[in-house]
C-alpha positions in Angstrom: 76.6 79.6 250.8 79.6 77.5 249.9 80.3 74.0 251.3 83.7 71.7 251.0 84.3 69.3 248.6 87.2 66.8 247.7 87.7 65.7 244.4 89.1 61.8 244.7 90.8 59.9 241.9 89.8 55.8 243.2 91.8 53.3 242.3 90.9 50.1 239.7 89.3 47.2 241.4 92.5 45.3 241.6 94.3 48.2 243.7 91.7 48.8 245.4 90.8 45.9 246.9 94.4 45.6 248.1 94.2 49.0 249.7 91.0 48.4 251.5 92.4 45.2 253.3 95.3 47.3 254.3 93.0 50.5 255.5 90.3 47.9 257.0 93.0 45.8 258.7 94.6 48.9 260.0 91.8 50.4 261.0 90.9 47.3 262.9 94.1 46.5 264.3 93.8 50.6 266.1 90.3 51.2 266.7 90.4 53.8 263.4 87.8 54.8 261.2 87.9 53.0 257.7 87.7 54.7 253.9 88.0 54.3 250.6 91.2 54.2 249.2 91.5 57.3 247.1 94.7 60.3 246.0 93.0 63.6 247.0 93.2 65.3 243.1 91.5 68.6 244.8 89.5 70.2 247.9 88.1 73.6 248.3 84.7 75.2 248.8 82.5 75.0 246.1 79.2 77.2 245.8 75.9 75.8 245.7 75.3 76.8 241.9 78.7 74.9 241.0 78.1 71.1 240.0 81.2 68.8 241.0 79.3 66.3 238.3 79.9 69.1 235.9 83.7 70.0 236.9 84.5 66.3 237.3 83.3 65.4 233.6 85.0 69.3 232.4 88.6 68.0 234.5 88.4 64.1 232.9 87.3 64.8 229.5 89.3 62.7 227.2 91.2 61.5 230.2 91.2 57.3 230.1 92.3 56.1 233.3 96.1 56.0 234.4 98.6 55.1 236.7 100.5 56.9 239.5 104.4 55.7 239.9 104.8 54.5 243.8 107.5 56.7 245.6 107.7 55.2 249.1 106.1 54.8 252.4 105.5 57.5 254.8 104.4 58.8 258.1 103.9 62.2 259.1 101.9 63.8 262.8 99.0 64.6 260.5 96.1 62.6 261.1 95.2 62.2 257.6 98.3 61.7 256.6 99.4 59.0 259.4 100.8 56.2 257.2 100.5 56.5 253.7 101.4 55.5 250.3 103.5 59.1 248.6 103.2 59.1 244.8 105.4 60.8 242.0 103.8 63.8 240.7 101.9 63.1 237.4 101.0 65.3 234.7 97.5 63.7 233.6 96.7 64.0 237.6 98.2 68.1 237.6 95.9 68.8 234.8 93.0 67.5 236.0 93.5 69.2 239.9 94.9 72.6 237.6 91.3 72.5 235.5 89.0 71.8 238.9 91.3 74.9 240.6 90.7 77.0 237.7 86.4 76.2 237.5 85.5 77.2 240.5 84.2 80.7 241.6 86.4 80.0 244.7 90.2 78.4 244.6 91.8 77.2 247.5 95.2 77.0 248.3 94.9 73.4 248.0 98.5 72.2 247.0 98.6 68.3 244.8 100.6 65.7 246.7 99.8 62.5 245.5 98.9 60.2 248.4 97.0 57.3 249.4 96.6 57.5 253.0 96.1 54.1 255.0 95.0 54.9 258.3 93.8 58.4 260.0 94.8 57.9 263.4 97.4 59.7 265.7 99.9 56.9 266.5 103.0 56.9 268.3 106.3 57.5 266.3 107.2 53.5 266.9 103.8 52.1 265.9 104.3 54.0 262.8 107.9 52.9 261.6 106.5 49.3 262.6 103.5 49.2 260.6 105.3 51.3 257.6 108.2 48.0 257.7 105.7 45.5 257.7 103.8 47.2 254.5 104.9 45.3 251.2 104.0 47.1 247.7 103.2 44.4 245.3 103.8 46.8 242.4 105.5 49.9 241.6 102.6 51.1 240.2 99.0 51.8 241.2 96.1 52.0 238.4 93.2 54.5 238.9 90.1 54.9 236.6 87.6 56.9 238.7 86.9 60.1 240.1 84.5 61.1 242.9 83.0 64.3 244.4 83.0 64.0 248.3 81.3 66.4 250.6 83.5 66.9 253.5 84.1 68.9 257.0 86.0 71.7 256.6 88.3 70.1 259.2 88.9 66.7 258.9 90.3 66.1 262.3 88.7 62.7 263.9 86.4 60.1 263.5 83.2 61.2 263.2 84.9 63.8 260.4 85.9 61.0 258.3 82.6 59.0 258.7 80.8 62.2 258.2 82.3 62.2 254.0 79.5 61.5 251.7 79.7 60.8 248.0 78.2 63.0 245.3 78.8 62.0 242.3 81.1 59.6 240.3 82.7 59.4 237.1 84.3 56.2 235.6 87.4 57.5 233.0 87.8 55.5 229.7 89.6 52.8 229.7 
């Protein structure tokens, strides 16, 4: 039997905690469910006799933590991509999605695009340009030094999806 799982890459405490006032305000503010802040690094099915503890500590080995250069600020009709933070792509952050692809039994077609989404929520087209404009990045860059395993739906497609996630296991990188 397989099951889903999503590999996250969380940001430093600093970031963090200035993501999750923007997600928990958001979320709030539009009766949304709140999250961690986190860049999706991978997600695919995994088999019961894989470990994610195993492929995260295989994908991070001799990785120290690192940051992702800030792009812009976008919106898209995806729900869990409603409003989000879009990231340049980053080598350290391809090799470790490239090493998780490559360990399992069974790839997906999962497809790296560095994002920090800050609300899942279908919103109107205005909402979204006016929450995007009122957004202010405090730094071009955004510091990350931990990867998780979460078990997911294999949809993720409202609410009770999101609040469904459960972490497996977590793995601090050097610093």
């Amino acid at each position: 039997m397989n099951t889903k799982v999503s590999f996250w890459l969380i940001p430093s405490a600093e970031d963090k905690a200035f993501f999750q006032k923007i997600i928990d305000t958001l979320a709030q503010e539009y009766d949304a469910p709140t999250f961690t802040p986190h860049v999706t690094i991978y997600s695919g099915e995994y088999a019961l006799d894989e470990s994610p503890s195993e492929l995260i500590e295989k994908a991070t080995q001799k990785v120290q933590s690192f940051s992702l250069k800030v792009d812009k600020l976008l919106y898209t009709e995806e729900f869990t991509k409603t409003l989000f933070v879009q990231f340049h792509q980053n080598p350290i952050l391809s090799r470790i999605s490239e090493t998780i692809r490559c360990s399992l039994q069974k790839q997906s077609n999962f497809a790296l695009n560095p994002h920090l989404s800050l609300i899942y929520k279908h919103l109107s087209q205005e909402i979204k340009k006016n929450v995007i404009t009122s957004i202010r990045l405090p730094k071009s860059e955004v510091f990350f030094d931990e990867v998780q395993a979460i078990a997911t739906s294999e949809q993720v497609q409202n609410r009770d999806d999101v609040e469904s996630w459960t972490v497996i296991c977590t793995r601090k990188l050097q610093s």
